[in-house]
N, CA, C and O atoms as a GROMACS GRO file, in nm:
protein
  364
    1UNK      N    1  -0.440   2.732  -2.409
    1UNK     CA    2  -0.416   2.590  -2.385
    1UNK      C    3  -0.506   2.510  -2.479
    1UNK      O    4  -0.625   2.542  -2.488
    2UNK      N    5  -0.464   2.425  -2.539
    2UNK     CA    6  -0.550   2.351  -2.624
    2UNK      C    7  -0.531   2.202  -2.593
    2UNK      O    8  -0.428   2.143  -2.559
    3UNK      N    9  -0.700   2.138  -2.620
    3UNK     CA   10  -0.701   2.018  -2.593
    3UNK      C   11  -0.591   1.923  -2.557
    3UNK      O   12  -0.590   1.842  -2.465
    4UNK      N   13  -0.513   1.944  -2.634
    4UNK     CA   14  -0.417   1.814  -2.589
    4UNK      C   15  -0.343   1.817  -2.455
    4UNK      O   16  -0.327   1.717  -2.384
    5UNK      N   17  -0.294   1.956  -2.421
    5UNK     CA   18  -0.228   2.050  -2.307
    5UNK      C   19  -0.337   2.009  -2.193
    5UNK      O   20  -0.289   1.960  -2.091
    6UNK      N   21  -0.503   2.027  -2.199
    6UNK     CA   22  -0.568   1.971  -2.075
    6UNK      C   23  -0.569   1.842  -2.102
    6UNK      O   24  -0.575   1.778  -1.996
    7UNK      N   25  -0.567   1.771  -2.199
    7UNK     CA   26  -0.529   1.610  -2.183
    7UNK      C   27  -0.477   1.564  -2.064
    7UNK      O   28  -0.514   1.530  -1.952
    8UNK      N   29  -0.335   1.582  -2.157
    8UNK     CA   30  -0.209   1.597  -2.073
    8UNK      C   31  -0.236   1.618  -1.931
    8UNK      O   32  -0.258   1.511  -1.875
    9UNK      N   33  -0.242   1.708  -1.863
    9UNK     CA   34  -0.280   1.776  -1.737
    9UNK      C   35  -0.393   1.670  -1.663
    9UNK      O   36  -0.386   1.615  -1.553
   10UNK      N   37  -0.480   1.663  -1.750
   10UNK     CA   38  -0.546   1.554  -1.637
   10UNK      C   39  -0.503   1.391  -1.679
   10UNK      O   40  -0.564   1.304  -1.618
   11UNK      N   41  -0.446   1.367  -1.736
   11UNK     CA   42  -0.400   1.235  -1.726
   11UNK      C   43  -0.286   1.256  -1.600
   11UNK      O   44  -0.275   1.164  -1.519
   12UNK      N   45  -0.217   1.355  -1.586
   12UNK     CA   46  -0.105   1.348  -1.455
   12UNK      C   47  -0.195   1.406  -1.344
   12UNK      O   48  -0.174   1.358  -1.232
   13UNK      N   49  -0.260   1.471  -1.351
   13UNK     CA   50  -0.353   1.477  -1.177
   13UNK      C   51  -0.439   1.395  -1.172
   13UNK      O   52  -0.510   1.423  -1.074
   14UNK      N   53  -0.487   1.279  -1.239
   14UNK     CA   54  -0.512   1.178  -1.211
   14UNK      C   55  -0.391   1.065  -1.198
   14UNK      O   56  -0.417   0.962  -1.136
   15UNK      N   57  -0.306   1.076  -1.235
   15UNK     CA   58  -0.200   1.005  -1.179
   15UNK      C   59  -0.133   1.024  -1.048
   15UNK      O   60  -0.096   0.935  -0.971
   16UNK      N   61  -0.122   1.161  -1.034
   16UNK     CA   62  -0.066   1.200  -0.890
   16UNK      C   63  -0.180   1.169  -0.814
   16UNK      O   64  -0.162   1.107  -0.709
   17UNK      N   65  -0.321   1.208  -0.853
   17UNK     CA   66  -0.415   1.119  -0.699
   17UNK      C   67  -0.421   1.009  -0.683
   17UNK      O   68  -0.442   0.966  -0.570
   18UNK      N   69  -0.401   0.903  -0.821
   18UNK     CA   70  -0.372   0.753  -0.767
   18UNK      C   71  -0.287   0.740  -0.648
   18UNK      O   72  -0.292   0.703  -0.530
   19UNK      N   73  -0.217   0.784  -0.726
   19UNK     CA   74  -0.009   0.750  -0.646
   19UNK      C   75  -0.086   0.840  -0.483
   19UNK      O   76  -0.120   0.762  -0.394
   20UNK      N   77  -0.102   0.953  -0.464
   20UNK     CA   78  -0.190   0.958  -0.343
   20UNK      C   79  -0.230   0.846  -0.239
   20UNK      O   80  -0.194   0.829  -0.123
   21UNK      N   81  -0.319   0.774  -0.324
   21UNK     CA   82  -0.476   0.700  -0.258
   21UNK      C   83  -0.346   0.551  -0.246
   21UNK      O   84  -0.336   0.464  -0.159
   22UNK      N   85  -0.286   0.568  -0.340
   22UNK     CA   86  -0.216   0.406  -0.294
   22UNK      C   87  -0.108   0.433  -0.157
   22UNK      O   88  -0.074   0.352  -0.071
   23UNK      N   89  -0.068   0.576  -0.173
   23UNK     CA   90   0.008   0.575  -0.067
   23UNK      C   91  -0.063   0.542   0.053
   23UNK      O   92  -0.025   0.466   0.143
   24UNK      N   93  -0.144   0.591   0.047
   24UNK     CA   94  -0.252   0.652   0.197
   24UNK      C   95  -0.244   0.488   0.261
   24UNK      O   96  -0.195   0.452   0.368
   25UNK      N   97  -0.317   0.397   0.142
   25UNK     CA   98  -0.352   0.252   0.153
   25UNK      C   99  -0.233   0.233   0.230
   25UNK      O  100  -0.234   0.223   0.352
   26UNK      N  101  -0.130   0.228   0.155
   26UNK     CA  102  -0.018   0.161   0.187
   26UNK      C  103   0.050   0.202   0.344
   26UNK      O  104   0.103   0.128   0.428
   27UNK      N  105   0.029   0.314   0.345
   27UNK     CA  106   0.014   0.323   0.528
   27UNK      C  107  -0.048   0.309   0.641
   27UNK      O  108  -0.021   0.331   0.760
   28UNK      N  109  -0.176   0.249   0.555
   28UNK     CA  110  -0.315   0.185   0.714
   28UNK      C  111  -0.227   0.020   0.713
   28UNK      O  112  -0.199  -0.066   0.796
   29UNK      N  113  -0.207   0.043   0.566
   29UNK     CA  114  -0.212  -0.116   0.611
   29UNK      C  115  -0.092  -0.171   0.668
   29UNK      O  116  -0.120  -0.281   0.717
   30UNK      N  117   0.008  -0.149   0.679
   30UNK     CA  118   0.147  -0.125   0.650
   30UNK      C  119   0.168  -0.126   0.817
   30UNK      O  120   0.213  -0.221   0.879
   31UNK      N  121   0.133  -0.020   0.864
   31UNK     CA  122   0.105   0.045   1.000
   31UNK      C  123   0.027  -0.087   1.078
   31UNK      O  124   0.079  -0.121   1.184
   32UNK      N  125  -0.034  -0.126   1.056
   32UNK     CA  126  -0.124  -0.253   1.101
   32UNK      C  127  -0.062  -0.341   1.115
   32UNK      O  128  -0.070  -0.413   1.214
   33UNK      N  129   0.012  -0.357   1.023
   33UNK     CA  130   0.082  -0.514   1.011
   33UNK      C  131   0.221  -0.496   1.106
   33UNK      O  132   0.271  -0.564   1.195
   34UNK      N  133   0.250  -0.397   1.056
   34UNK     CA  134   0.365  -0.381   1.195
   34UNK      C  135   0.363  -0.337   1.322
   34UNK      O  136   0.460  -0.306   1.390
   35UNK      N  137   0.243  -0.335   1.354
   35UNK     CA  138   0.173  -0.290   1.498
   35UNK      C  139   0.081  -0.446   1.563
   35UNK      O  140   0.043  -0.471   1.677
   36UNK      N  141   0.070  -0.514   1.460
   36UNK     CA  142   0.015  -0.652   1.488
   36UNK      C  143   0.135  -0.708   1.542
   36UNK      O  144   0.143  -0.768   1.649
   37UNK      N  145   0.236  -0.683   1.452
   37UNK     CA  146   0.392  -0.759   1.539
   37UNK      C  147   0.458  -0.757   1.659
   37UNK      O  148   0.501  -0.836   1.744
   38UNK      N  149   0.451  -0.603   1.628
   38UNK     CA  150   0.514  -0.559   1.770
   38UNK      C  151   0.453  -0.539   1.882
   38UNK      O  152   0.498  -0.475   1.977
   39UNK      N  153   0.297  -0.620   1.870
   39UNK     CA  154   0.251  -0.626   2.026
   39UNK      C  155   0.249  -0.804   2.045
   39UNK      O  156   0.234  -0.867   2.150
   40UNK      N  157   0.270  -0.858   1.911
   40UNK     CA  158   0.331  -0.986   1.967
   40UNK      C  159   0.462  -1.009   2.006
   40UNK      O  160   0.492  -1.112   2.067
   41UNK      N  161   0.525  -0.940   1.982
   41UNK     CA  162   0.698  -0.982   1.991
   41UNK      C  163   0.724  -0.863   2.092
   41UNK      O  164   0.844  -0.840   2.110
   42UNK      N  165   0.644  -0.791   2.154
   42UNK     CA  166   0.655  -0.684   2.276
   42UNK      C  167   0.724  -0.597   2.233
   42UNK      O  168   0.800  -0.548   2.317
   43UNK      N  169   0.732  -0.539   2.094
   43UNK     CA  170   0.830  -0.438   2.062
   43UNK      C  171   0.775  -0.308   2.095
   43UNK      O  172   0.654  -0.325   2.082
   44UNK      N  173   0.791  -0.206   2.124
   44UNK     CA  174   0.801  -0.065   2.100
   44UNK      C  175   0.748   0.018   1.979
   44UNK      O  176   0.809  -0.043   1.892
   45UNK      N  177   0.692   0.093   1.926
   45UNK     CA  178   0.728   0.148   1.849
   45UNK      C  179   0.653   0.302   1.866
   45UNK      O  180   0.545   0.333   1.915
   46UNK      N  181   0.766   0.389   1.800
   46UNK     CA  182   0.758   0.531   1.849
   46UNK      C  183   0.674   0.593   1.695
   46UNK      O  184   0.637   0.504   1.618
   47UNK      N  185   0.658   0.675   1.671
   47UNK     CA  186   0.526   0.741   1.549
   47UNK      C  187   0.601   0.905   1.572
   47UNK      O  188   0.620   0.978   1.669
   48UNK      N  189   0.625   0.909   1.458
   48UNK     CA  190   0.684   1.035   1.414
   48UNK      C  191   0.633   1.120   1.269
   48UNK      O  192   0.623   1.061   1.161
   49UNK      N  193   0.603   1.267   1.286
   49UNK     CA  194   0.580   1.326   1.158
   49UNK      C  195   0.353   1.252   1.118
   49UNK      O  196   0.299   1.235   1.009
   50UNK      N  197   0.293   1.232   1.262
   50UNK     CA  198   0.220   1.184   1.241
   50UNK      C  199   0.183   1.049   1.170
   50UNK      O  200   0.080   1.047   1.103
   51UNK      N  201   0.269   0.924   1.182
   51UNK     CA  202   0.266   0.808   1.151
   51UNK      C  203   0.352   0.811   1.016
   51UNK      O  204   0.415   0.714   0.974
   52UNK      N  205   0.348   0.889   0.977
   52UNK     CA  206   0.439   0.846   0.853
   52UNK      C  207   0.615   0.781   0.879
   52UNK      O  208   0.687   0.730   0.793
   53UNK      N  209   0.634   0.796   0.970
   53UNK     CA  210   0.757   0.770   0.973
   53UNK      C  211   0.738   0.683   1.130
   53UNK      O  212   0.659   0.716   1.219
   54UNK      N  213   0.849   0.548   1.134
   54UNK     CA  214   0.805   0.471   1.232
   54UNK      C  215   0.891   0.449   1.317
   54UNK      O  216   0.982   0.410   1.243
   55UNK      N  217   0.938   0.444   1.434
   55UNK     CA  218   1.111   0.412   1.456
   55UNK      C  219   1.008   0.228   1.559
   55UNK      O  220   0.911   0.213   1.634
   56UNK      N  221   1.066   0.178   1.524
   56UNK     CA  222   1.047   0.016   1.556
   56UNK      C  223   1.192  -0.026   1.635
   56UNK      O  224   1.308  -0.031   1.595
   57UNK      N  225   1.114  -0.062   1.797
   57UNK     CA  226   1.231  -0.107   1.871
   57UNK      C  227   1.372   0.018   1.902
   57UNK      O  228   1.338   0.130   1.941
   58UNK      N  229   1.482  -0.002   1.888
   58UNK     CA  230   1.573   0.081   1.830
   58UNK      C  231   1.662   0.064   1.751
   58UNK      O  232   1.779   0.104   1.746
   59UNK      N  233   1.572  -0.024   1.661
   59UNK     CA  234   1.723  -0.025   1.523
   59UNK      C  235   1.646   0.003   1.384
   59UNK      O  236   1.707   0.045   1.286
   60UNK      N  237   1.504  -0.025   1.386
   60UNK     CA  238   1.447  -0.013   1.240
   60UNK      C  239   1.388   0.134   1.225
   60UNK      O  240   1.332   0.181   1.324
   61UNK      N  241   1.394   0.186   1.144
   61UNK     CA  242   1.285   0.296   1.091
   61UNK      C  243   1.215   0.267   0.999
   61UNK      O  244   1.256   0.175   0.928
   62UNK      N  245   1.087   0.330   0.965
   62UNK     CA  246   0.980   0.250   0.822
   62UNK      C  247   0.921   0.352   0.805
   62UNK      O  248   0.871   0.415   0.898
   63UNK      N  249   0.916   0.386   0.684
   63UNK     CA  250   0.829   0.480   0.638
   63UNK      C  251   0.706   0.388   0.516
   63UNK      O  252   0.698   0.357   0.397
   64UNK      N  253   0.626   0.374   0.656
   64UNK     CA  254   0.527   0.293   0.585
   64UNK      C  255   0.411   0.336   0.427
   64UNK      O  256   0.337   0.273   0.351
   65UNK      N  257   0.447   0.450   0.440
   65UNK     CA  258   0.365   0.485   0.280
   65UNK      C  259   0.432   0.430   0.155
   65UNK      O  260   0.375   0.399   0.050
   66UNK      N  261   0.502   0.427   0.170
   66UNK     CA  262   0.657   0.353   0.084
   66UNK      C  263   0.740   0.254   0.067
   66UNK      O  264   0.802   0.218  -0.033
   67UNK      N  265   0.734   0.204   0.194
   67UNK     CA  266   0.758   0.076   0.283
   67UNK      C  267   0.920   0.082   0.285
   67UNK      O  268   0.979  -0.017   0.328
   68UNK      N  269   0.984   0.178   0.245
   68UNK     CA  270   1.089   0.186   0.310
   68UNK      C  271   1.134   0.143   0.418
   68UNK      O  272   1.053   0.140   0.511
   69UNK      N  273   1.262   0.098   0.445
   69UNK     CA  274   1.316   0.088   0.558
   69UNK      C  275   1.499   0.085   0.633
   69UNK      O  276   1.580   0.010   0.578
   70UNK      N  277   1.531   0.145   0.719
   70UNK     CA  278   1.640   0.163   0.743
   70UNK      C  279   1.656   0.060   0.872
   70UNK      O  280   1.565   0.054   0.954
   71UNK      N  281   1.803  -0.040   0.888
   71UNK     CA  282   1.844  -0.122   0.952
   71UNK      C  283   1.944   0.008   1.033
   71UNK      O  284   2.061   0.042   1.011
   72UNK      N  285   1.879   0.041   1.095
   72UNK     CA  286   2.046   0.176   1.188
   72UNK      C  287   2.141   0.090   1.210
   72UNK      O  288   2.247   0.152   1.206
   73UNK      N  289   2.160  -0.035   1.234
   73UNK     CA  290   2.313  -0.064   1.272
   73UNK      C  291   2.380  -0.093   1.155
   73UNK      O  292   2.502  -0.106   1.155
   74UNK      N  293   2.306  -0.106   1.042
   74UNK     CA  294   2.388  -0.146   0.948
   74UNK      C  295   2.395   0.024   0.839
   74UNK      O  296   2.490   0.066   0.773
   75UNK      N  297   2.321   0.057   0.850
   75UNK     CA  298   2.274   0.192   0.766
   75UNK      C  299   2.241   0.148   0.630
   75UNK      O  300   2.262   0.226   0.537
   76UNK      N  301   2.179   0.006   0.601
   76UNK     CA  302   2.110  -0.028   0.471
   76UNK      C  303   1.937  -0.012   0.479
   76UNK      O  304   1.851  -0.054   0.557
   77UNK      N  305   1.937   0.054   0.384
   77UNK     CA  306   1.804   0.066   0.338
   77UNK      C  307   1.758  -0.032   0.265
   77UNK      O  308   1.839  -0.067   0.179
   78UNK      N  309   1.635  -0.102   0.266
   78UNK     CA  310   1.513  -0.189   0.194
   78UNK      C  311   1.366  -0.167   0.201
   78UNK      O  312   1.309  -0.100   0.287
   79UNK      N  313   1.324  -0.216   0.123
   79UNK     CA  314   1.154  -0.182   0.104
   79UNK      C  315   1.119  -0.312   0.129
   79UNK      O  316   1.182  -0.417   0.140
   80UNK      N  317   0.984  -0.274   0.136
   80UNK     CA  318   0.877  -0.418   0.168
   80UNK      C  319   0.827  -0.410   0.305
   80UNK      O  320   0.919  -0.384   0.382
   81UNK      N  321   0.688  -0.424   0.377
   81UNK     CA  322   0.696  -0.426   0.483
   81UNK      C  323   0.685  -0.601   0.561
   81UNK      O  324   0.694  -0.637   0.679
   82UNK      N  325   0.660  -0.690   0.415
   82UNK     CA  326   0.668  -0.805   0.473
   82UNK      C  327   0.855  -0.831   0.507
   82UNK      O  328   0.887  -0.883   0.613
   83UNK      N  329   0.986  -0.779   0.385
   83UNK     CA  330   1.053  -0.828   0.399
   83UNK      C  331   1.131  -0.745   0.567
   83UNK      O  332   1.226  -0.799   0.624
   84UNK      N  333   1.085  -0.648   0.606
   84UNK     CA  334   1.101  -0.581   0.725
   84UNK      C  335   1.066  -0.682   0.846
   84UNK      O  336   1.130  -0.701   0.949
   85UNK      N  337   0.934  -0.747   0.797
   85UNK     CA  338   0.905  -0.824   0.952
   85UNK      C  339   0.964  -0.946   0.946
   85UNK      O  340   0.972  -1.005   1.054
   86UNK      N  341   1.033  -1.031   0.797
   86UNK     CA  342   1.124  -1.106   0.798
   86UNK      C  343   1.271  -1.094   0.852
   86UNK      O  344   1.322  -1.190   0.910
   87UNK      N  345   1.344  -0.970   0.832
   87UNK     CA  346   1.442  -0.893   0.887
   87UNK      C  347   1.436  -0.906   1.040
   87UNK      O  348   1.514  -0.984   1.095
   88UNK      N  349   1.352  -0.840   1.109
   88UNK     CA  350   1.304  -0.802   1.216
   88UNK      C  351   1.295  -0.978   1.312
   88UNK      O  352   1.335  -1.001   1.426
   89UNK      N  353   1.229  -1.075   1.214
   89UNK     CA  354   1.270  -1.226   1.287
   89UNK      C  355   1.404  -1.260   1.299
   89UNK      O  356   1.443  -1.310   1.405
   90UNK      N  357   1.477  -1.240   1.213
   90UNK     CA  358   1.631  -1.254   1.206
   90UNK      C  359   1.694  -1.293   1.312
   90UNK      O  360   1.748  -1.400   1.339
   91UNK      N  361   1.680  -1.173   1.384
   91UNK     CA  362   1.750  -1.071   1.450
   91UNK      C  363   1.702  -1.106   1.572
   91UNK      O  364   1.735  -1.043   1.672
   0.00000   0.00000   0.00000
């Protein structure tokens, strides 16, 4: 392997531990903000796969590392966890 080959190599495992550490972030906080909601608006929410995956009420799912999200009655997916708790007023 020559220099450039471990370059290489650690420029992407330092990329994959960013992308890591932002995920991680992105699920304290993520998780918070939609747990701040749903004890104001009395919602529910069930924790699956150890928090990574969220089922909210019974129509949203969130996979807060990602901020994914699934509307079950409609079966559309969107990201954002602010545009989720905008969704979530809608309704």
């Amino acid at each position: 392997m020559n220099d450039e080959e471990k370059d290489d190599g650690e420029m992407w495992e330092g990329y994959r531990q960013e992308r890591r550490e932002k995920k991680a972030s992105n699920l304290e906080y993520s998780t918070q903000l939609i747990e701040e909601w749903a004890m104001e608006h009395k919602v529910t929410i069930m924790h699956f796969n150890g928090g990574v995956h969220l089922r909210i009420g019974t129509r949203w799912d969130f996979w807060p590392s990602t901020g994914k999200y699934l509307d079950r009655t409609t079966g559309k997916y969107k990201r954002g966890v602010r545009e989720l708790i905008r969704d979530m007023e809608r309704v």
